[in-house]
C-alpha positions as a LaTeX table, in Angstrom:
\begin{tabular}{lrrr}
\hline
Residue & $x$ (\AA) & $y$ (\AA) & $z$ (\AA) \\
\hline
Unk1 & $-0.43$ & 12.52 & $-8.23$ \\
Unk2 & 2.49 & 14.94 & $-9.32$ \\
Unk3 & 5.38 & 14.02 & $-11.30$ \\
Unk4 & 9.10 & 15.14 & $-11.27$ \\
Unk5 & 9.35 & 14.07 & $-15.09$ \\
Unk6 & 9.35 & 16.80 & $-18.05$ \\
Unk7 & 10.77 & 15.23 & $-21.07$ \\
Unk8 & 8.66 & 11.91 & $-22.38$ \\
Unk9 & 10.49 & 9.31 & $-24.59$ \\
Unk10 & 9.50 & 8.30 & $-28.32$ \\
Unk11 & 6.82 & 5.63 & $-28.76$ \\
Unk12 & 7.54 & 2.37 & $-29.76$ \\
Unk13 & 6.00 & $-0.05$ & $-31.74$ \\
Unk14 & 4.99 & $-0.33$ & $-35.29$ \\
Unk15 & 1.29 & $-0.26$ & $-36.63$ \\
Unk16 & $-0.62$ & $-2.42$ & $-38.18$ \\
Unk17 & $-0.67$ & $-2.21$ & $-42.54$ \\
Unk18 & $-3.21$ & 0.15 & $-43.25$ \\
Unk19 & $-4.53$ & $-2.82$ & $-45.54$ \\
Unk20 & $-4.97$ & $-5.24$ & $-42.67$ \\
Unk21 & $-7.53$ & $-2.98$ & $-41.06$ \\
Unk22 & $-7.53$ & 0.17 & $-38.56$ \\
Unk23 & $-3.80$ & 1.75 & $-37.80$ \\
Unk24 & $-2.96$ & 1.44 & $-34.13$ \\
Unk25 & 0.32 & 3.04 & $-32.45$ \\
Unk26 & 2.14 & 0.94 & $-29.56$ \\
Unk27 & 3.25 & 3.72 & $-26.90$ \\
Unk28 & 5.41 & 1.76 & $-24.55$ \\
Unk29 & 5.26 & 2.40 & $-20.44$ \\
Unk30 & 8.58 & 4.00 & $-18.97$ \\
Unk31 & 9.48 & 4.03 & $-15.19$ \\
Unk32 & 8.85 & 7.21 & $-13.69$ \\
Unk33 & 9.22 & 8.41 & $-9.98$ \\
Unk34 & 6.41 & 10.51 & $-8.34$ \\
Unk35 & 7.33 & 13.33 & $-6.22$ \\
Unk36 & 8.57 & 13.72 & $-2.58$ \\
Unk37 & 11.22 & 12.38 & $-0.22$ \\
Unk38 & 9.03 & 8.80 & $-0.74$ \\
Unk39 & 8.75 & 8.53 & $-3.91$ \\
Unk40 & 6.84 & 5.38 & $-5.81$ \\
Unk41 & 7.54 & 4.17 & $-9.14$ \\
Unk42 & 5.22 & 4.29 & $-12.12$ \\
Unk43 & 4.76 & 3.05 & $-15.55$ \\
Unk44 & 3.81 & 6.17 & $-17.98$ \\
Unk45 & 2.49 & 5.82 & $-20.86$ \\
Unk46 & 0.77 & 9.55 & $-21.93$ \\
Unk47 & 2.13 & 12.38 & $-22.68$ \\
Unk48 & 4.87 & 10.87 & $-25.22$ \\
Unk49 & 6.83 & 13.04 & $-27.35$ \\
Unk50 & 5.26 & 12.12 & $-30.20$ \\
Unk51 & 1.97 & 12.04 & $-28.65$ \\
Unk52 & 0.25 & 14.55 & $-26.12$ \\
Unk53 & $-2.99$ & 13.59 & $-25.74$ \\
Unk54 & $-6.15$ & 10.92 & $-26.35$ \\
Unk55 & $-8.52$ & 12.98 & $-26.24$ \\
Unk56 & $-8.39$ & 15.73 & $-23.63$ \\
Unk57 & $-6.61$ & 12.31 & $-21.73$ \\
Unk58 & $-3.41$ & 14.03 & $-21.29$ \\
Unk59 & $-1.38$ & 11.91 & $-18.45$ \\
Unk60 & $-1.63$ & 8.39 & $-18.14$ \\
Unk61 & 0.19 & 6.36 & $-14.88$ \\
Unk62 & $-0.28$ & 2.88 & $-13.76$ \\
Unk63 & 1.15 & 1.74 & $-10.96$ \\
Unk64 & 1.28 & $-1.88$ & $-9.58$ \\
Unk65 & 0.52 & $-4.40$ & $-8.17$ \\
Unk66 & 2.69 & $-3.32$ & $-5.14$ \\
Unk67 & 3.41 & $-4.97$ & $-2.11$ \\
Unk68 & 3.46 & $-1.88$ & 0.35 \\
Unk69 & 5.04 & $-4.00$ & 3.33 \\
Unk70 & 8.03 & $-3.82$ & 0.97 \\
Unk71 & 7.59 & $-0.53$ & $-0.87$ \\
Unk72 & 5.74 & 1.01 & 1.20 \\
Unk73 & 2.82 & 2.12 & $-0.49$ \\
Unk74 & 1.76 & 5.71 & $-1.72$ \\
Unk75 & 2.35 & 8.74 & 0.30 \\
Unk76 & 1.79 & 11.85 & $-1.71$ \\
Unk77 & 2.44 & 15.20 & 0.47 \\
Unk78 & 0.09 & 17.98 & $-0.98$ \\
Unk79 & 0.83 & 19.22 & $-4.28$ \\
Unk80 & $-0.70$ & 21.67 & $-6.73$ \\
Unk81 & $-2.97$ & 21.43 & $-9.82$ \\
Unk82 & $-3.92$ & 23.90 & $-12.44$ \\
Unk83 & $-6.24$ & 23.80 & $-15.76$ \\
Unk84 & $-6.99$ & 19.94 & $-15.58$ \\
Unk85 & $-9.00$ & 17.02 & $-13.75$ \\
Unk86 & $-7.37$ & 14.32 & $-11.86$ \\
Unk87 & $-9.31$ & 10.58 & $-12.28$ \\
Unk88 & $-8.39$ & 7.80 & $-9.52$ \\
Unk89 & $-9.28$ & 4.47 & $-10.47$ \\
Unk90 & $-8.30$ & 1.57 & $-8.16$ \\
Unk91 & $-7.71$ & $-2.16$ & $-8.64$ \\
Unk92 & $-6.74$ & $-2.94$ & $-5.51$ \\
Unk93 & $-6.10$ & $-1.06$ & $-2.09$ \\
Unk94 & $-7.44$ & 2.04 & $-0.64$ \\
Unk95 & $-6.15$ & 5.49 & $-0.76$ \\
Unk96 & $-7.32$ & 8.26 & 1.42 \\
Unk97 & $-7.47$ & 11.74 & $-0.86$ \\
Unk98 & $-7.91$ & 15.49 & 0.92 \\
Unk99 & $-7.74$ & 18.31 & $-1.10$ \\
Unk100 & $-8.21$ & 21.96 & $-0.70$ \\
Unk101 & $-11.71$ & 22.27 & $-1.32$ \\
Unk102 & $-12.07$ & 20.31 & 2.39 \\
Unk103 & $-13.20$ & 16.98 & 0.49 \\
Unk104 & $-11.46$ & 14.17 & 2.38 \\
Unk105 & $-12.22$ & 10.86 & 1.20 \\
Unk106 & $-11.01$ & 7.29 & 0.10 \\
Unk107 & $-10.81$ & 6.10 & $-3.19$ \\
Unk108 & $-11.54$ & 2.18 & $-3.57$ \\
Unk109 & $-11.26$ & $-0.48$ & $-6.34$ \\
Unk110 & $-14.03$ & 0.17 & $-9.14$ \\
Unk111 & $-14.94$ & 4.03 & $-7.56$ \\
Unk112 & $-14.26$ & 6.54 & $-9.57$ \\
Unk113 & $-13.06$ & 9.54 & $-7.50$ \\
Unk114 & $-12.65$ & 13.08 & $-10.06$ \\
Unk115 & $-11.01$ & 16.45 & $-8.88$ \\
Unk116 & $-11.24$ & 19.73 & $-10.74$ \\
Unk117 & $-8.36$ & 21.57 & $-10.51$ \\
Unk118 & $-9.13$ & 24.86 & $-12.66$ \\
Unk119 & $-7.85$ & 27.95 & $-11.46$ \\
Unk120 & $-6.07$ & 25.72 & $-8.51$ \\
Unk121 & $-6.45$ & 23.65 & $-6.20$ \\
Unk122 & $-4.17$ & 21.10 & $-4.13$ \\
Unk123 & $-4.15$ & 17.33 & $-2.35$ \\
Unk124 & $-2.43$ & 14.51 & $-0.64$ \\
Unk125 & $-2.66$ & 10.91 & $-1.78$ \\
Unk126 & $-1.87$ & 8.15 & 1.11 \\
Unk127 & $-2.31$ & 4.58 & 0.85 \\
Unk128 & $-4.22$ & 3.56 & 4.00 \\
Unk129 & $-2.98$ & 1.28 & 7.02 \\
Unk130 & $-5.63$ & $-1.49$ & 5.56 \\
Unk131 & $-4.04$ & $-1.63$ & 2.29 \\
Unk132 & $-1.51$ & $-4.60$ & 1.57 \\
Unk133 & $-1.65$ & $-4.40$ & $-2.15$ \\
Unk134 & $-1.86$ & $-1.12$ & $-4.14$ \\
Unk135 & $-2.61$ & $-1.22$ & $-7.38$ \\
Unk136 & $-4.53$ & 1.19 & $-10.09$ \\
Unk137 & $-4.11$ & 4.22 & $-12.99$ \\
Unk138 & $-3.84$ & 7.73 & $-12.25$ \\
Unk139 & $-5.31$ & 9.91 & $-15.08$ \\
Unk140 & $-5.37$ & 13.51 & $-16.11$ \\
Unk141 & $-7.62$ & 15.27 & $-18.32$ \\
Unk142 & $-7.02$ & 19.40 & $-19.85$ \\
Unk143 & $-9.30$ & 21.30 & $-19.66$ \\
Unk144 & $-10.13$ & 23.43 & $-22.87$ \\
Unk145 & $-9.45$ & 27.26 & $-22.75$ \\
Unk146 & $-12.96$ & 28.46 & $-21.74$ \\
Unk147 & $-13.10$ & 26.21 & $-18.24$ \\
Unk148 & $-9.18$ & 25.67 & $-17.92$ \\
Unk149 & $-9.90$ & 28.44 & $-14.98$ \\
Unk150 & $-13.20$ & 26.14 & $-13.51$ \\
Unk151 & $-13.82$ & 26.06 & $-9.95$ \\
Unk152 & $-12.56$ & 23.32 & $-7.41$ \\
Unk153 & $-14.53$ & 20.29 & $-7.64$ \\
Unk154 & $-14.61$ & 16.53 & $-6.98$ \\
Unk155 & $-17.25$ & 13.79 & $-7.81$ \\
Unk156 & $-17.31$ & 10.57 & $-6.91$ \\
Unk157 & $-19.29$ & 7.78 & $-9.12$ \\
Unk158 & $-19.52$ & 4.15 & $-8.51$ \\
Unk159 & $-20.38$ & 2.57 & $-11.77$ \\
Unk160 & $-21.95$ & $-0.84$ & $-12.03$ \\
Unk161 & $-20.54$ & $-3.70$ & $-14.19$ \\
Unk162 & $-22.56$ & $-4.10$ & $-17.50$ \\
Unk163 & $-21.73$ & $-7.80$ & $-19.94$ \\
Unk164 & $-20.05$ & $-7.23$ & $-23.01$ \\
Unk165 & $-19.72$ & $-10.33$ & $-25.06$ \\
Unk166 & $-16.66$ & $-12.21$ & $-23.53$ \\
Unk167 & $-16.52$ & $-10.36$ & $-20.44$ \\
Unk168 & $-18.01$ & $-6.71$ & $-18.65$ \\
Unk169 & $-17.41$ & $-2.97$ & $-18.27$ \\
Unk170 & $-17.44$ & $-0.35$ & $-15.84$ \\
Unk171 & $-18.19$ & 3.30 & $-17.29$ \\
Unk172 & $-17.08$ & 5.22 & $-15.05$ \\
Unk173 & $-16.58$ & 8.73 & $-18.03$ \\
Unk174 & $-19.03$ & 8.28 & $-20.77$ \\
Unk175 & $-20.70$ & 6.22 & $-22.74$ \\
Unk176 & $-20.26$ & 2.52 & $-23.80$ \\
Unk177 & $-21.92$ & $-0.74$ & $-24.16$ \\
Unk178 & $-25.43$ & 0.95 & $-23.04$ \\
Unk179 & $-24.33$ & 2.53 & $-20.08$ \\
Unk180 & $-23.68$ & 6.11 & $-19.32$ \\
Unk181 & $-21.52$ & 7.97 & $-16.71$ \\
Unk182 & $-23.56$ & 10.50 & $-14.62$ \\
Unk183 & $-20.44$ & 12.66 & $-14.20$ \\
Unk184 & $-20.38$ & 15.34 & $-16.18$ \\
Unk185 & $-17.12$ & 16.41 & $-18.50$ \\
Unk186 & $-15.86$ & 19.67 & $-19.97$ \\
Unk187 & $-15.44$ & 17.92 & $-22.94$ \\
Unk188 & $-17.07$ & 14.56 & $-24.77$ \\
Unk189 & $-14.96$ & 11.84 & $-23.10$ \\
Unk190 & $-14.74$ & 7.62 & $-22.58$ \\
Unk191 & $-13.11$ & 6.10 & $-19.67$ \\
Unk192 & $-13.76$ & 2.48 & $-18.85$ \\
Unk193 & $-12.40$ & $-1.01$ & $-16.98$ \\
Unk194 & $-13.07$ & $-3.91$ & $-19.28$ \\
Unk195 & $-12.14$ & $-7.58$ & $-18.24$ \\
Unk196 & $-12.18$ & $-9.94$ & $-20.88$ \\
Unk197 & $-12.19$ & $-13.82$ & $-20.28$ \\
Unk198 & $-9.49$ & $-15.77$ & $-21.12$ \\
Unk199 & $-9.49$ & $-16.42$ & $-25.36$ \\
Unk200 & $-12.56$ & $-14.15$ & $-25.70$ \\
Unk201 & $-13.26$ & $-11.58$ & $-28.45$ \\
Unk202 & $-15.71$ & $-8.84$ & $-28.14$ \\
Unk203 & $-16.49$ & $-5.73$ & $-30.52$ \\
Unk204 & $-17.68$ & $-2.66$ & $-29.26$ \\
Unk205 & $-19.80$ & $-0.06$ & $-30.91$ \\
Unk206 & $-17.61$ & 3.14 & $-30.24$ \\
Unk207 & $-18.18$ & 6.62 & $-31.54$ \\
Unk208 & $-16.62$ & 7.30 & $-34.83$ \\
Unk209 & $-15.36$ & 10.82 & $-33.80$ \\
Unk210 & $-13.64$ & 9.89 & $-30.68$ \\
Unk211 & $-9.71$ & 8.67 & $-30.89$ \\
Unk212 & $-8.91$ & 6.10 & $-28.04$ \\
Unk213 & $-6.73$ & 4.82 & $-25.91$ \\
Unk214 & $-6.03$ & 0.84 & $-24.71$ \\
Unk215 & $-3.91$ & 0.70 & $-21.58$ \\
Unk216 & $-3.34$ & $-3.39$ & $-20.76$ \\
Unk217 & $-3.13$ & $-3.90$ & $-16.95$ \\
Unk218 & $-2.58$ & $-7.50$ & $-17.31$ \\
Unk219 & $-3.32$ & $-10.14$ & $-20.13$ \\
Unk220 & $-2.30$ & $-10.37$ & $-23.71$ \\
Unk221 & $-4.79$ & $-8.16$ & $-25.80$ \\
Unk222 & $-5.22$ & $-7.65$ & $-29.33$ \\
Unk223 & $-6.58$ & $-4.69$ & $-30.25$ \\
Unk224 & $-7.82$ & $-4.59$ & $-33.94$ \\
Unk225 & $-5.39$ & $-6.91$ & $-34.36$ \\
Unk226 & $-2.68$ & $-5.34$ & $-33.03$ \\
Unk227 & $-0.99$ & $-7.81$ & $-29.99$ \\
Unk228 & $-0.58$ & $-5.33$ & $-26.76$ \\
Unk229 & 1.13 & $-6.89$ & $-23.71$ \\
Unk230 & 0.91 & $-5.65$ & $-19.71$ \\
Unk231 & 1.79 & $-1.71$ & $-19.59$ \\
Unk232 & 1.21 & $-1.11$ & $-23.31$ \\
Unk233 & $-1.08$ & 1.76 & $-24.20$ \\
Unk234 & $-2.96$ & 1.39 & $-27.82$ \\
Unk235 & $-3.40$ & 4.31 & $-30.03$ \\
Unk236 & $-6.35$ & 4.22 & $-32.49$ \\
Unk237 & $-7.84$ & 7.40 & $-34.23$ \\
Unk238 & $-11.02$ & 8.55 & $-35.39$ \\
Unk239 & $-12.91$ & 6.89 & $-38.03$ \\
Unk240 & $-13.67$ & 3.80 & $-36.20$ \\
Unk241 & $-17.53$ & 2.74 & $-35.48$ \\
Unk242 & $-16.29$ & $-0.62$ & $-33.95$ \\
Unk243 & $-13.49$ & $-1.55$ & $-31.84$ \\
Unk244 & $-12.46$ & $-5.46$ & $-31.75$ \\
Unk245 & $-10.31$ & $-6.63$ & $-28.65$ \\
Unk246 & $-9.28$ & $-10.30$ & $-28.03$ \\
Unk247 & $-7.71$ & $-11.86$ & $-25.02$ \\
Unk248 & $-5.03$ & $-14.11$ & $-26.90$ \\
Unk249 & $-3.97$ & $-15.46$ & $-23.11$ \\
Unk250 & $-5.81$ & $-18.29$ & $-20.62$ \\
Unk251 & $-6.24$ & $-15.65$ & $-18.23$ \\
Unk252 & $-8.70$ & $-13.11$ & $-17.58$ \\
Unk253 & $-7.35$ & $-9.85$ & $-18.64$ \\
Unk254 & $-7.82$ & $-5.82$ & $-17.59$ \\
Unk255 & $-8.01$ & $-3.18$ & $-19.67$ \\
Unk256 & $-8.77$ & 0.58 & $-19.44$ \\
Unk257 & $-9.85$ & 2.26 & $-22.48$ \\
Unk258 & $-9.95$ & 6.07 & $-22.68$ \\
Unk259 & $-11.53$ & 8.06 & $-25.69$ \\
Unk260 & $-12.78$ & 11.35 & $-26.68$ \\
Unk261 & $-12.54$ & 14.03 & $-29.98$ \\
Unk262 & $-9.47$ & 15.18 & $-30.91$ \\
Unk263 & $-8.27$ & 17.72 & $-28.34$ \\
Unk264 & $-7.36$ & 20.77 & $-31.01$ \\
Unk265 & $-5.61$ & 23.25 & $-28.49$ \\
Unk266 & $-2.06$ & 23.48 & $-27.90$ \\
Unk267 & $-0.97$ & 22.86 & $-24.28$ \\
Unk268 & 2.04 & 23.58 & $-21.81$ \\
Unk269 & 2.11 & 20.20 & $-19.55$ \\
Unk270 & 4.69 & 21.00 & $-16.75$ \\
Unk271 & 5.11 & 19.39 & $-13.35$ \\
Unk272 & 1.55 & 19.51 & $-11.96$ \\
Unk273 & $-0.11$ & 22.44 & $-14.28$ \\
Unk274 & $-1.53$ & 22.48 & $-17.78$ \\
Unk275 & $-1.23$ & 26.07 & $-18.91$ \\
Unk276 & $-0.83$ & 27.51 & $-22.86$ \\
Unk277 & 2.11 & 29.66 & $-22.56$ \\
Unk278 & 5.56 & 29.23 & $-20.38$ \\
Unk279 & 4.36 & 32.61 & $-18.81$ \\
Unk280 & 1.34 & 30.48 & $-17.26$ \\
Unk281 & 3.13 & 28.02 & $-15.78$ \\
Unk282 & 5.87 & 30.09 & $-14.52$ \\
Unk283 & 2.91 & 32.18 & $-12.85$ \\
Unk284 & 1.08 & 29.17 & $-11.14$ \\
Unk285 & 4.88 & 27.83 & $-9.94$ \\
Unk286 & 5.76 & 31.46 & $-8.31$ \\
Unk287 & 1.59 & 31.64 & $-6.82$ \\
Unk288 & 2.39 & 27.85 & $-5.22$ \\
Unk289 & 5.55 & 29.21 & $-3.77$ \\
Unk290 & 4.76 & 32.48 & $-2.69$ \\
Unk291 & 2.65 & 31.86 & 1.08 \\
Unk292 & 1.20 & 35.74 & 0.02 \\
Unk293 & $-0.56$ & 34.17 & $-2.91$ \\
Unk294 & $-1.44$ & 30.66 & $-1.48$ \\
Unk295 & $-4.78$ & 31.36 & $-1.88$ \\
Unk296 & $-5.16$ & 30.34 & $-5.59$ \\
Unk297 & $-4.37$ & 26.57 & $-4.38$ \\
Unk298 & $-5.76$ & 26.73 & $-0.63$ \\
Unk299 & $-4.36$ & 23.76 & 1.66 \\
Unk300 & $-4.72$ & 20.65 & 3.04 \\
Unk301 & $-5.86$ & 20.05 & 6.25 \\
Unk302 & $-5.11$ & 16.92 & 8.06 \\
Unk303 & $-2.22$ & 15.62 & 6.43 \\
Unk304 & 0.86 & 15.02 & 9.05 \\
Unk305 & 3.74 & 16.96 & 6.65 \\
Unk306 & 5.02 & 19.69 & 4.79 \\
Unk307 & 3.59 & 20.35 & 0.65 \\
Unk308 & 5.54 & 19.71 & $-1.78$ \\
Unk309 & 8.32 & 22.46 & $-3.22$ \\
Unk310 & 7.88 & 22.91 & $-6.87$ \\
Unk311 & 10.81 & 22.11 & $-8.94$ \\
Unk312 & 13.27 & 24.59 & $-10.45$ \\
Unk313 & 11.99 & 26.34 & $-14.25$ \\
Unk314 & 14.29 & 24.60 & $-17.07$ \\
Unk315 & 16.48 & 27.40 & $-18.36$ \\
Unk316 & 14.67 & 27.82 & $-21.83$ \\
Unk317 & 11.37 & 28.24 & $-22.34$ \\
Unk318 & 8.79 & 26.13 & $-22.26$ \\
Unk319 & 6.82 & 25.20 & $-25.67$ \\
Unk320 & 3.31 & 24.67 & $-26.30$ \\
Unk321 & 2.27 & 20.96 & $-27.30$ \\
Unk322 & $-0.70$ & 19.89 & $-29.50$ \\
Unk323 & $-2.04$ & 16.47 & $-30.97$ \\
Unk324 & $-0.64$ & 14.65 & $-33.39$ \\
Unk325 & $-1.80$ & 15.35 & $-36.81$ \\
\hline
\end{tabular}
């Protein structure tokens, strides 16, 4: 996905009392419109102002459930990417990805589809003809400084459902609940759907070390007793060996949770790049622009359009960004 968004709100919420158990921080979702002549609306909950990243999660969007008779679904026109990984995960609907590395395929509910964009690379994102709702979380992860320049790549993974008390998971980064990912990471990271039946509690073992991430796609969930509603994004940080998460609602509810160590280098997070300084970003913008040095990003074959123009540079420069300490 890209994003024509470069200043994220405060957080809101309040955290639990430190004597009631484990702190978590509400970050509320905000309505932000993706790129391009036809644009779609998302709810954003990562990068915050007061909070860059989970992790190395650095970009969190959810999107849906959208009718696309009446919105008219996703239609991304090839965009740019530089020093981070782009993770599709569907609920519903079907969206046909082709990128610059000649990889064209579809990503599906419960498939986990992962692009490295390193050095550079570029893709469309189109919601097929079959799809009636669309519905799912775009994600981005940095990449530290010794592979933010990694080669194109893309993985797909289809990860089975494993029980968890109350309800099951799908690892599709990581480890949890005795199942591991096969997809490798540049850095230790968690990414998985849990569904919890209605009123159930479960309580997972997690790993100390990691801070994580609750994103609520639908339900009423309390994490460590914390009440989270549809949209909502969780903070919790590291310490934690267990992670308790009840659905308060009679309805089965969705969840994503995202995890990983504390991502301890500064970032630049602008448009579609990750860089560390403004002179990186301002170098992959001019190299996306320029047709002499279109080579760093390649192109998309097969999609029926022009790419997308980057935006304009603000007028001051842009500041590095780090975690929250």
């Amino acid at each position: 996905m890209t994003t024509t968004e470069t200043d994220p709100v405060e957080p809101r919420g309040e955290a639990t009392d430190r004597k009631a158990g484990p702190r978590v921080q509400v970050l509320p979702a905000r309505d932000v419109p993706l790129g391009g002549p036809r644009a779609m609306t998302v709810r954003r909950t990562l990068p915050q102002r007061t909070r860059t990243l989970i992790g190395a999660w650095c970009f969190v969007d959810h999107y849906g459930p959208d009718d696309v008779a009446g919105t008219g679904g996703m239609d991304v026109a090839p965009h740019p990417h530089t020093g981070l990984q782009t993770v599709s995960w569907l609920f519903s609907g079907e969206i046909e990805h082709r990128d610059s590395l000649g990889v064209h395929a579809l990503v599906r509910p419960g498939e986990l589809n992962l692009m490295t964009g390193g050095h550079g690379i570029c893709h469309s994102e189109v919601s097929t003809p079959a799809t009636t709702i669309l519905h799912g979380v775009q994600l981005w992860v940095a990449l530290p400084e010794r592979h933010r320049h990694a080669e194109r790549d893309f993985r797909h993974h289809v990860p089975h459902p494993v029980p968890v008390d109350g309800g099951e998971a799908r690892v599709f980064l990581g480890s949890l609940a005795g199942d591991t990912s096969p997809v490798p990471t540049f850095t230790p990271l968690l990414g998985a759907e849990l569904t919890l039946r209605p009123h159930a509690t479960t309580t997972l073992a997690v790993d100390p070390a990691f801070e994580h991430g609750l994103l609520v796609d639908r339900g009423d969930i309390r994490m460590a007793d914390t009440p989270l509603r549809p949209a909502e994004l969780g903070y919790l940080g590291p310490g934690a060996t267990t992670l308790t998460l009840t659905n308060t609602g009679d309805e089965t509810a969705r969840a994503i949770l995202l995890g990983g160590p504390p991502f301890e280098e500064r970032i630049v997070m602008w448009w579609n790049f990750i860089g560390r300084s403004h002179e990186d970003i301002s170098r992959a913008r001019e190299d996306w622009m320029s047709s002499v040095n279109s080579d760093r990003f390649g192109a998309v074959q097969g999609y029926p359009g022009e790419r997308l123009p980057a935006p304009e540079l603000p007028g001051i420069p842009l500041k590095p960004r780090g975690r929250v300490r």
